[in-house]
Every structure is written in structure tokens, then in C-alpha cells.
N, C-alpha and C positions, 0 to 999 in steps of 0.2 A: 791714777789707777783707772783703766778703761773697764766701762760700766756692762756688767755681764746681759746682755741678750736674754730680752723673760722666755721662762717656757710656761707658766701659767699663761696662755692667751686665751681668750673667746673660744675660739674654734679648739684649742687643747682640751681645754675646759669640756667642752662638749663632748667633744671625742673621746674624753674617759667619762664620763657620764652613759652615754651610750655603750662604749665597750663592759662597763658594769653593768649595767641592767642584761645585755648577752652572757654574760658567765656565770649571774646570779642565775638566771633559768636555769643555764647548764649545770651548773654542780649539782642546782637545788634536782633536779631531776637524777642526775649522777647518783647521789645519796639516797632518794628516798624511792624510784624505782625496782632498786633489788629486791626493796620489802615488800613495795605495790605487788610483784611480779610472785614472788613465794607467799605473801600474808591474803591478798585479794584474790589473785588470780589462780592461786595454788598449785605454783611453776616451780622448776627444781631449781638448785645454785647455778647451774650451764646455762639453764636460760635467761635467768637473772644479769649474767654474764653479758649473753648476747644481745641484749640491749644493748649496750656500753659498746660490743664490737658492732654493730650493724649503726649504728649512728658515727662511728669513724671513719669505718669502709667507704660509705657514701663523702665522708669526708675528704678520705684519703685520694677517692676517684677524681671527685672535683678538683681538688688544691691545686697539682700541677697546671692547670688549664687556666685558673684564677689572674694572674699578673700577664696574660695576652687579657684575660674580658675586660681587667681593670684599667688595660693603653684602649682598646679597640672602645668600649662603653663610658669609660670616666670612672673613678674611683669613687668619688659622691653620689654619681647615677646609682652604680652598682651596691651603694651601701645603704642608699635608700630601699632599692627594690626587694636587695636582700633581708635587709628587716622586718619590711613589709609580709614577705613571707616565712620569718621565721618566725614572725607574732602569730600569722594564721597557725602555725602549725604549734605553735603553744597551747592556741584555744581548744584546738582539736581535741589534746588529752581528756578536756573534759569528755567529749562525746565517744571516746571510740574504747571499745569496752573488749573484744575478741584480743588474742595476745598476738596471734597473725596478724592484726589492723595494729596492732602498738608497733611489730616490728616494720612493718611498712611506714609509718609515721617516724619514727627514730632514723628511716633511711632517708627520708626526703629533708627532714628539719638537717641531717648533718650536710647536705647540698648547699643549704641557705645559711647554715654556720661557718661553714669555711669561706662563704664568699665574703660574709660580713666580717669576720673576724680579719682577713687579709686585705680587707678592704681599710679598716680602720685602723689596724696597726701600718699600713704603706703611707698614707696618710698622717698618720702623727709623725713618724718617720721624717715626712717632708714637712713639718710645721714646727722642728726642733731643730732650733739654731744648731751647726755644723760643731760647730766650738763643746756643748755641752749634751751632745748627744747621751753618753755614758748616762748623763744624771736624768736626762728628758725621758729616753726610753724606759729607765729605768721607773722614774714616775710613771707614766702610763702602767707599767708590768702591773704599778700597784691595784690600778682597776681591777685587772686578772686575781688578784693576793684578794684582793678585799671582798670579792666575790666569793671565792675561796670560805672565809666563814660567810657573810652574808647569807649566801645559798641556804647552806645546810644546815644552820641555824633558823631562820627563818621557817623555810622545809619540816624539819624534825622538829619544831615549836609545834608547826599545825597540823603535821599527821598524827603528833600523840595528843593534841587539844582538840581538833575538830574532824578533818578527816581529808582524805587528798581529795573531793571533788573541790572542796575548801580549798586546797593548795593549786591544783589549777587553774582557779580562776584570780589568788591571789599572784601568782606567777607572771599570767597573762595581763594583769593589770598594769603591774611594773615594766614589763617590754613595753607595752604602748605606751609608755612616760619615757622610757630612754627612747623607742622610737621618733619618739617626737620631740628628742633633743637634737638628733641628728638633722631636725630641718633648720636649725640655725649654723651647718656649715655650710660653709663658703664654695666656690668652683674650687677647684682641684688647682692648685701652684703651677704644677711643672704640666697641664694637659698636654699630648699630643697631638697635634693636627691633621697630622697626615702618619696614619698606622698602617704598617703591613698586615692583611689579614689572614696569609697564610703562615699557617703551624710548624714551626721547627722543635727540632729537638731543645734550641735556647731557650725556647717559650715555655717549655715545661718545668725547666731545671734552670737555677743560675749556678754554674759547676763551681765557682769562687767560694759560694757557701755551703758546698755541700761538705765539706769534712766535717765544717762547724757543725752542721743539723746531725751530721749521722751522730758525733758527741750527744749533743742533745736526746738524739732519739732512743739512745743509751739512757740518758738517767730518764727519759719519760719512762719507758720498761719500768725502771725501778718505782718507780713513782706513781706507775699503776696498782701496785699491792694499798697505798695510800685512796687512792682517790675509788677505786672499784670496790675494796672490801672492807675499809675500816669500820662501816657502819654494822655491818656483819660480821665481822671479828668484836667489836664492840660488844654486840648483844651477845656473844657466844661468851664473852667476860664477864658477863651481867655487868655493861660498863656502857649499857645507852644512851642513861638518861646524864654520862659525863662525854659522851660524843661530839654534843656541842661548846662544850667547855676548852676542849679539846682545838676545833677548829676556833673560837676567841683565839685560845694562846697560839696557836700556829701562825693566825693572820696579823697578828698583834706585834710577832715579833719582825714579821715581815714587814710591815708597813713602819715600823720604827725603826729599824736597820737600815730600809733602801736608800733614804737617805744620804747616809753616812754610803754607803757602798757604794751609791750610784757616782758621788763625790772621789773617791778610793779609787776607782775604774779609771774616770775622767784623769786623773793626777798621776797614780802610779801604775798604771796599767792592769791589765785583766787578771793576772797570778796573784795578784794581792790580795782577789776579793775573792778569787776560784776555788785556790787551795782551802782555806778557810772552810768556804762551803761545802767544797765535798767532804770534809771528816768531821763537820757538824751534821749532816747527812746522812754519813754514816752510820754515826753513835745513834741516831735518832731513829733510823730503821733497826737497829740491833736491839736498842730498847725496848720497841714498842713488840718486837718478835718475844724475850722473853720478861715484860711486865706482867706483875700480877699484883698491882696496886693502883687504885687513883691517879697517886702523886708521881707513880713511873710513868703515868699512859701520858699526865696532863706534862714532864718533862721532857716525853719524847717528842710530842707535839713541839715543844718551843724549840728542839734543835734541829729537828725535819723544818722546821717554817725558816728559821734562819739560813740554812742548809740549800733548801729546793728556791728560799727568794734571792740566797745569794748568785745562783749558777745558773736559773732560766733567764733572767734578764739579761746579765752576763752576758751569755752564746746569744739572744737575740742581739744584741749590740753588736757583738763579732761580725755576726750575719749578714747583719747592713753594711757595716765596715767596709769588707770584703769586696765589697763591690763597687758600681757608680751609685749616685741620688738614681738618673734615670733608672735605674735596675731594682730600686727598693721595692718594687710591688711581687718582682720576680724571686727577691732572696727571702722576704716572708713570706712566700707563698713554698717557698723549697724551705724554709725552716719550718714550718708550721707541718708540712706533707712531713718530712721526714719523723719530727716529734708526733704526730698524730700517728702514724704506724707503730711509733714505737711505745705507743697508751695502750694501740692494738691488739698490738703480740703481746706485751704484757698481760692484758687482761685476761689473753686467752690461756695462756700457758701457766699465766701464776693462778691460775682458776683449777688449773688441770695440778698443779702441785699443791693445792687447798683442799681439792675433793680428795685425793691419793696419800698428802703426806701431812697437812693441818695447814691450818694458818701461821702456828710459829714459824715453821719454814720458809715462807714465804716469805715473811720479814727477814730473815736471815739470808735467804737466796739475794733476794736487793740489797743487802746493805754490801756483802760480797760485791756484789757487780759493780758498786758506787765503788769502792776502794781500787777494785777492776779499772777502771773506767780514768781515776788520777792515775794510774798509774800510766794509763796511754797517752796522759793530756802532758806530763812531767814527760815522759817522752819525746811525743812532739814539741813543746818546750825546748826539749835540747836540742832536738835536730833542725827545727828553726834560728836556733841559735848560731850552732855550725856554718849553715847555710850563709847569714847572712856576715858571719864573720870569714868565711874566703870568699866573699863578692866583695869585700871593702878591701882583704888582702892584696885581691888580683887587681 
């Protein structure tokens, strides 16, 4: 029996260490800014909101452009420098106190998040034997999942024990520990030598991935009701002090499933582990729309985490697929833009159906869309099916 190729290496290793300490700030900031923003700063739910959009936007600008800086600068270069500044702009929070300087600071940090982020996911991408990509990328995802509660656990510990100047500096402490994990990767695998440095329309987009992403940027939508208001839907339950509870069982179930699915993917292919997730997803947004108990909110939690970790890792997998290795900085940089828009639009519209018509709506609006959404993927499913059954006819 031929001995399977490790995906725990050094430089794996590192690179989920790093991409966690990146997603711990992010959520942790995700979560407990809404309340900074109405509790401190005494800003209304829209503006709460537009943190979340004005730190994507900048996101959304960059990412297309990200997978030419990542051939023309290096992918190590660029994951260094972008660290380096999304640590500065972590420290910042402590000092910048005007709600105009917070939203300028959430526009430049999502500049230096997208680069880092596509910088490190291209990167594992090419440090993950060919063979077991499914289970490798899937691993990494977990850095993203585990940050997922870390964050806002962490977060919601110290704003209601100490206070966010606390949390800013607890935040910014942690970046400069993953920062300084990333100095133990290596040069770049596949660098380029010789880059063209003029901008094509290729350069922005890699068109092989984009059905996948727009997929993706469908259930990000949905997934915004999660990650923008739950903390705020939360305390409107009087169900805050189970919010972190909440995110344990979310991340818990994710990080103990990938495994097995990352595996599931690898073997029987992507509908095995997809379908699954979307009507885990589903139920889990429907739930959380009309609980009104502890033990609802804390089982919605466990079917949105199994749900949302079975189907993002998934489509990034597709992603990369879909194309060459040379192309992997390009198709996570097109998955990640198309999912980042669609946190976006989320944020903004399921905000505007919060203020107008509540929060339960909202969860009901997503969990619809999620059902929306298999039904187009069971679609294409079969017309890919057709497809390649009269190319083998002819």
C-alpha cells in the first residue's frame, strides 16, 4: 500500500498558525465592534453595519488585483508585508477613537486582509500534495473554523470582564505571534521568474472559478445574518452571555467533521459532502430565526457549523481544482472576491431587513436562499452530467 504524502509539514504547520491568528482578530473585531460602535461610541445599527461593509469593500477592491502582486512580488514577500501592516492596523484600534477614523482604519486593515489571506491560502494550496488536496485544504479551512470561535470568545470574555481597550491590545498581541510565524516559511515553490507586468482582464479574474465563487458568494450572503448580527440578535434574546457558547458548539462541530469530510470529498467526490451541508444549513438558519430557548440557539449553532464547514471548504477545493497549480493565487483570489462581496451585500441588505422587518426574518430570508442555492448546485449537477455523458457518446 503506497504511503500517503504528509500534509502536516513545517511550513503547513506555520501557515495555519498564521492564517489563525488573521481570522482570530477578524471575527474577534466582527463580533464585538457592533457593540463598540452603539455601546461606546453611540452609533445606530446602519453604522454598526458599515464597519463590516467598509472593511470588505476595501477588500473586495484589492482581491482582484491580489494573484498578479502575488506572481510579480512572491507570495512569502507579499504575506510578510501584508501582516506586517495588518498588525499596525490592529494596534491602531487602541488609539483612534472618532467613528470617521474607525471607518477609515477598517478600509485600509481590509487592503492588508485580502492580501494576507490570498496570500496564505495560494500558498498551502501549493504545499498540499496533489493527491489529497480535498483533506489538506480542508485542514487549513480549519484555521478559518477555529478562529470562528476563538475570536469571539476570546472578544466577548474581555469586553464583558475588562473593557475593549483591553481587547485591543489583547488582539494585537496575538497578530504579532502568528506574524512572527510566518517567518519560518520557506521561498515560494513554484516562484516565477520572469512575470508579465502588464494587467489583463486574466489577472483579475480566473473565469474556471468563477461559477464556483459566485456558488460561494451565495451562501456568504446567507452567512452574513451569522457572522454580522448574531451577537446583536443575541442580546435582543437576552441570550449574550450564551453567544460564546454558541460559537464553542459551531466551531467544535466543524473542526470534528472536517476531517471525515475533507476525507468524503477526496474519495467520493464533492456531492457527498455538499448536499449534506446545505440542509444542515439550512435547518440551522431556520432555527436560529425562530428559537426562543438556550438549547434551540446552542442546536442551531451545531447544524450552521457543520453546514457552513461542510460547503466553504468544499467550493474552495472546487476553486483550485478548476484550474492549473500555476493559477492557484488567481482562483483564490477570485474565490475569496466573489465570497467577500457576497458577506457584503449581505451585511447591507440583511441589515436593511433587520431595521424594517426583525431579525427573525432575517434568518428565515437565509435559510430560503441556502435551499435556493442546492437547488441550482443539484442543477448544475445534472447538466454537467449530460454534458459529459454525450462527449463520451460522440
Amino acid at each position: 500500500m503506497a504511503k500517503k504524502e504528509p500534509i502536516w509539514t513545517k511550513t503547513f504547520i506555520s501557515l495555519f498558525f498564521t492564517n489563525l491568528s488573521v481570522f482570530v482578530v477578524f471575527y474577534g473585531l466582527v463580533t464585538t465592534l457592533p457593540l463598540y460602535a452603539i455601546g461606546i461610541l453611540n452609533r445606530t445599527d446602519e453604522d454598526a453595519g458599515l464597519l463590516m461593509s467598509i472593511f470588505l469593500l476595501s477588500a473586495i477592491v484589492v482581491r482582484p488585483f491580489t494573484g498578479k502582486i502575488l506572481d510579480i512580488f512572491g507570495k512569502r514577500k507579499m504575506l510578510w508585508i501584508s501582516l506586517a501592516f495588518y498588525l499596525i492596523c490592529t494596534v491602531l484600534y487602541y488609539f483612534v477613537q472618532p467613528f470617521s477614523g474607525l471607518l477609515i482604519l477598517r478600509f485600509v486593515q481590509g487592503i492588508w486582509f485580502s492580501i494576507a489571506t490570498t496570500a496564505a491560502g495560494s500558498l498551502a494550496a501549493d504545499n498540499v500534495p496533489m493527491s489529497r488536496r480535498g483533506a489538506g485544504l480542508g485542514y487549513f479551512t480549519m484555521s478559518t473554523n477555529l478562529a470562528i470561535v476563538v475570536g469571539p470568545l476570546i472578544s466577548l470574555f474581555i469586553i464583558q470582564a475588562f473593557s475593549f481597550t483591553t481587547l485591543f491590545i489583547v488582539l494585537s498581541v496575538l497578530m504579532l505571534m502568528g506574524a512572527g510565524l510566518a517567518l519560518a516559511i520557506p521561498a515560494d515553490k513554484k516562484a516565477n521568474t520572469k512575470v508579465n507586468r502588464k494587467i489583463s482582464l486574466g489577472d483579475l479574474f480566473e473565469k474556471k472559478t468563477v461559477p464556483i465563487a459566485l456558488l460561494a458568494s451565495l451562501i456568504s450572503f446567507a452567512y452574513a445574518s451569522v457572522l454580522s448580527f448574531l451577537s446583536v440578535y443575541a442580546q435582543e434574546k437576552d441570550m449574550l452571555h450564551l453567544a460564546t457558547i454558541f460559537y464553542v458548539v459551531y466551531a467544535a462541530v466543524m473542526l470534528v467533521t472536517r476531517p471525515f469530510t475533507g476525507r468524503w470529498f477526496d474519495e467520493k467526490g464533492a456531492k457527498f459532502v455538499m448536499i449534506p451541508g446545505f440542509i444542515s444549513f439550512f435547518a440551522g438558519l431556520i432555527l436560529l430565526g425562530f428559537m426562543n430557548s438556550g438549547i434551540l440557539f446552542l442546536v442551531s449553532g451545531l447544524l450552521i457549523g457543520f453546514g457552513y464547514g461542510a460547503l466553504v471548504p468544499s467550493l474552495q477545493t472546487l476553486a483550485v481544482q478548476a484550474t492549473t497549480p500555476e493559477r492557484s493565487g488567481y482562483a483564490t483570489a477570485t474565490f475569496f472576491t466573489l465570497f467577500d462581496i457576497g458577506i457584503a451585500i449581505g451585511s447591507y441588505v440583511l441589515g436593511l431587513v433587520a431595521v424594517h422587518f426583525g431579525y427573525q426574518n432575517v434568518y428565515v430570508l437565509s435559510g430560503v436562499l441556502v435551499i435556493a442555492i442546492l437547488v441550482i448546485y443539484i442543477i448544475s449537477q445534472k447538466q454537467k452530467k449530460k454534458v459529459k455523458s454525450s462527449a463520451i457518446a460522440s
